[in-house]
Residue frames relative to the residue before (quaternion, step in Angstrom):
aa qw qx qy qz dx dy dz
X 1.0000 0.0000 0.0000 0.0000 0.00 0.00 0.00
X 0.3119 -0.7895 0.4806 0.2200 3.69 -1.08 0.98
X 0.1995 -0.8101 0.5412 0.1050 3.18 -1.02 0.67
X 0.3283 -0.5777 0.6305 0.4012 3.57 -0.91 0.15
X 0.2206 -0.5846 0.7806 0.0154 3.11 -1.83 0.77
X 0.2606 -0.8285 0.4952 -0.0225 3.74 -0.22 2.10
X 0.5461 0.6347 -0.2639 0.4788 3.13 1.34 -0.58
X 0.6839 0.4685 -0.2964 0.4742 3.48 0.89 -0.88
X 0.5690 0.6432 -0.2606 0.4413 3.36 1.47 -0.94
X 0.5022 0.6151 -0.3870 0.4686 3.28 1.58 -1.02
X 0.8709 0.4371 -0.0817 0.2092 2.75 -0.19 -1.88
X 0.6845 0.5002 -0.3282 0.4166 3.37 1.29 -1.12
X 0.8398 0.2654 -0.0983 0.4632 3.55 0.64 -0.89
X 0.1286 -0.8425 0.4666 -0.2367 3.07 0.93 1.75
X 0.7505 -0.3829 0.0931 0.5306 3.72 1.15 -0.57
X 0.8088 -0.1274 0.1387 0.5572 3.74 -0.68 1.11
X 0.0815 0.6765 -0.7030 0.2037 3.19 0.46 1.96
X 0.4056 -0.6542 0.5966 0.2272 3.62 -0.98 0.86
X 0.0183 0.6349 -0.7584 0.1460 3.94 -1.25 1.58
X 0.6085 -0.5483 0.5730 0.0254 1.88 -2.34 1.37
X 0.2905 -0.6920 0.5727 0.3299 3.41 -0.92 1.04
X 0.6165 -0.6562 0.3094 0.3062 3.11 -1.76 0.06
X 0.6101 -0.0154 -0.1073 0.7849 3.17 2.01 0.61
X 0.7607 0.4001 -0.3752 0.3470 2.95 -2.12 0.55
X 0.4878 -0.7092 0.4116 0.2995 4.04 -0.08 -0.18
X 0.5412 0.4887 -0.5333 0.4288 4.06 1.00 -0.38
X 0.4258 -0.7103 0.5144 0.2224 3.25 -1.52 1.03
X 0.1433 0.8059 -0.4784 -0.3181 3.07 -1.40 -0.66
X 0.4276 -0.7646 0.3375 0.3444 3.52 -1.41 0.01
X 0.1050 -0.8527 0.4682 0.2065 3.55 -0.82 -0.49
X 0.3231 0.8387 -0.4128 -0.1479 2.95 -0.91 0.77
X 0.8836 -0.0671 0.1585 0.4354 3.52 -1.36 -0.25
X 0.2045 0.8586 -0.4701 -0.0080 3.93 -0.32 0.93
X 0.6706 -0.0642 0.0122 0.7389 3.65 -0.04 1.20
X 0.6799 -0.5806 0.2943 0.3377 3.86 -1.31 -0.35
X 0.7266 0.5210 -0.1777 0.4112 3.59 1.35 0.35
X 0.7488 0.1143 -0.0948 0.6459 3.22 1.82 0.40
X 0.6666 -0.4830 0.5585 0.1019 3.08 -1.96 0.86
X 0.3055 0.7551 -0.5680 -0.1181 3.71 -0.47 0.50
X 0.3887 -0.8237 0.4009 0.0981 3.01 -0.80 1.92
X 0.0003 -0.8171 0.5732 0.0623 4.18 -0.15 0.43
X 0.4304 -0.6599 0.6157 -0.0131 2.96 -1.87 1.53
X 0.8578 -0.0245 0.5006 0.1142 3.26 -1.01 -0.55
X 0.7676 -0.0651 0.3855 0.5078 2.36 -0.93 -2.22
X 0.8694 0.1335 -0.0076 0.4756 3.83 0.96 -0.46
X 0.2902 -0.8039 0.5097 0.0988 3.36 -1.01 -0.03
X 0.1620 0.9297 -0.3270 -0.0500 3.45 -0.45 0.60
X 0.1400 -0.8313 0.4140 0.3434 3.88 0.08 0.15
X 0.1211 -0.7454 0.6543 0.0395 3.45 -1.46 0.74
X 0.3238 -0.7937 0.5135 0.0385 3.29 -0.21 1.92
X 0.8137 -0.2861 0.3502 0.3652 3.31 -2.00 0.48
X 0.6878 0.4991 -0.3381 0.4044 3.44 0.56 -1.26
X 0.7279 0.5651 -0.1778 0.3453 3.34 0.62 -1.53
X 0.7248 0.2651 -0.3101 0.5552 3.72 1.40 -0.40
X 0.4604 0.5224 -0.5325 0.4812 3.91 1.02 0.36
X 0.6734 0.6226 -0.1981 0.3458 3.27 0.94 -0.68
X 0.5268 0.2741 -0.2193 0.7742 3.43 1.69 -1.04
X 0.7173 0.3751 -0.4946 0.3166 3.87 -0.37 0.21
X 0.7256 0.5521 -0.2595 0.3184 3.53 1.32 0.07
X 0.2297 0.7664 -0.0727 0.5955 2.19 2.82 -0.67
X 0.7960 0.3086 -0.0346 0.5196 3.14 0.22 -1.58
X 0.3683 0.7455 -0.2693 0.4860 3.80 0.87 0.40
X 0.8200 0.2080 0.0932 0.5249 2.95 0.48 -2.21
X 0.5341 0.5925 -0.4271 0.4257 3.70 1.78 0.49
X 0.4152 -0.5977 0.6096 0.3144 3.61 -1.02 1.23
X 0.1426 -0.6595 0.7381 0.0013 3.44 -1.72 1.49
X 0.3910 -0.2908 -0.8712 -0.0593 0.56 -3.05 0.78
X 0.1051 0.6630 -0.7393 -0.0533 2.83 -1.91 0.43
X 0.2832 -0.6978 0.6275 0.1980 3.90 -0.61 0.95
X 0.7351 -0.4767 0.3035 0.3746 3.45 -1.97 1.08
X 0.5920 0.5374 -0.4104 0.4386 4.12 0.68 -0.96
X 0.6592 0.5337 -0.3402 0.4060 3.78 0.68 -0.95
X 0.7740 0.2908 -0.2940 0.4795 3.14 0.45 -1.60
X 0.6172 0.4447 -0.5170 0.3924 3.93 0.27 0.08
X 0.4969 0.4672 -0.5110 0.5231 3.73 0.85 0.37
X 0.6518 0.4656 -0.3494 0.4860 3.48 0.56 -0.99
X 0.7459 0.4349 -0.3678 0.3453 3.58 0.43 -0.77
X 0.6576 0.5465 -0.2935 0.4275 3.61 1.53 -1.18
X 0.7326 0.3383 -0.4297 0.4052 3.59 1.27 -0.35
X 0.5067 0.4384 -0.6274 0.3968 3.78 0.89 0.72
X 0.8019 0.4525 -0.3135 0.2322 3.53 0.25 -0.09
X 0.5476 0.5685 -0.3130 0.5282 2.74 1.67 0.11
X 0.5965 0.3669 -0.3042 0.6458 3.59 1.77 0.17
X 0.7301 0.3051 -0.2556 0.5554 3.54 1.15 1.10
X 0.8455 -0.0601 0.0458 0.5286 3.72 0.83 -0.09
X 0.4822 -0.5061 0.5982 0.3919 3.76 -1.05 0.04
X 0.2321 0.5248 -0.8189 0.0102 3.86 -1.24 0.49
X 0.5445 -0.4973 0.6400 0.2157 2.68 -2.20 -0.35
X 0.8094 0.1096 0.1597 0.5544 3.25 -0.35 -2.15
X 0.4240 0.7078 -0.4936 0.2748 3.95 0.62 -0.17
X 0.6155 0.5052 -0.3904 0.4621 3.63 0.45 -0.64
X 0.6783 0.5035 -0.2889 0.4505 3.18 0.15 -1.85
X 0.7817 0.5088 -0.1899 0.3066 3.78 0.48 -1.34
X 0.5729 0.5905 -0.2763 0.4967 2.83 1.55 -0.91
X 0.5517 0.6287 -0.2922 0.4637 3.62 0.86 -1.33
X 0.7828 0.4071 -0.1725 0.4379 3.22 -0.16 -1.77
X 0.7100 0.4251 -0.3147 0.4649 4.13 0.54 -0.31
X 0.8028 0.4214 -0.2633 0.3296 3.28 1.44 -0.56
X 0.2492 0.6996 -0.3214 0.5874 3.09 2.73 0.18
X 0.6391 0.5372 -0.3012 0.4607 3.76 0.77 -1.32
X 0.8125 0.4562 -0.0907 0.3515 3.40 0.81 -0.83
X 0.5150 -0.5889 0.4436 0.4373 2.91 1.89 -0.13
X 0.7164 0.4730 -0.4050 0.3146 3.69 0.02 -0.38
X 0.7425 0.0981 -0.1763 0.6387 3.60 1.34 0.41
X 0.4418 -0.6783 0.5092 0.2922 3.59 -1.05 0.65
X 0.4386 -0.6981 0.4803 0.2994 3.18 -1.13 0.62
């Protein structure tokens, strides 16, 4: 069973780590906001993706038949949430932080 490890979350994105989108070439960064979320910045936008939201794609990600690369499992992740809530950028984000981490290949 996967777990998030929050601590790593602490630690890795201490300030304006530089990520890889999950296509295309505009970077972004992310960091550490208060103790319960990620705030990820574009560009052109900005978004936060909270403790809840990566326990959520790691549990998600769990119950997904592998291999699966980061573009896949954010489909997989956008059609559980789209059979549970309105998001936006949370998949994609979710993916792309857990690729950062190693827990999916990019």
């Amino acid at each position: 069973m996967l777990k998030l490890d929050w601590e790593q979350i602490l630690t890795r994105y201490t300030d304006n780590v530089s990520l890889s989108p999950l296509a295309g070439s505009s970077p972004m960064t992310a960091s550490v906001l208060g103790d319960d979320a990620v705030l990820v910045r574009h560009k052109l936008w900005q978004a936060l993706i909270t403790r809840e939201h990566l326990n959520t794609a790691v549990a998600v990600l769990d119950r997904t038949p592998k291999p699966v690369t980061a573009v896949e499992f954010a489909e997989h992740l956008r059609a559980f949430y789209t059979s549970t809530t309105d998001c936006s950028r949370i998949p994609n984000l979710s993916a792309v932080i857990l690729a950062d981490l190693g827990l999916l290949p990019a």
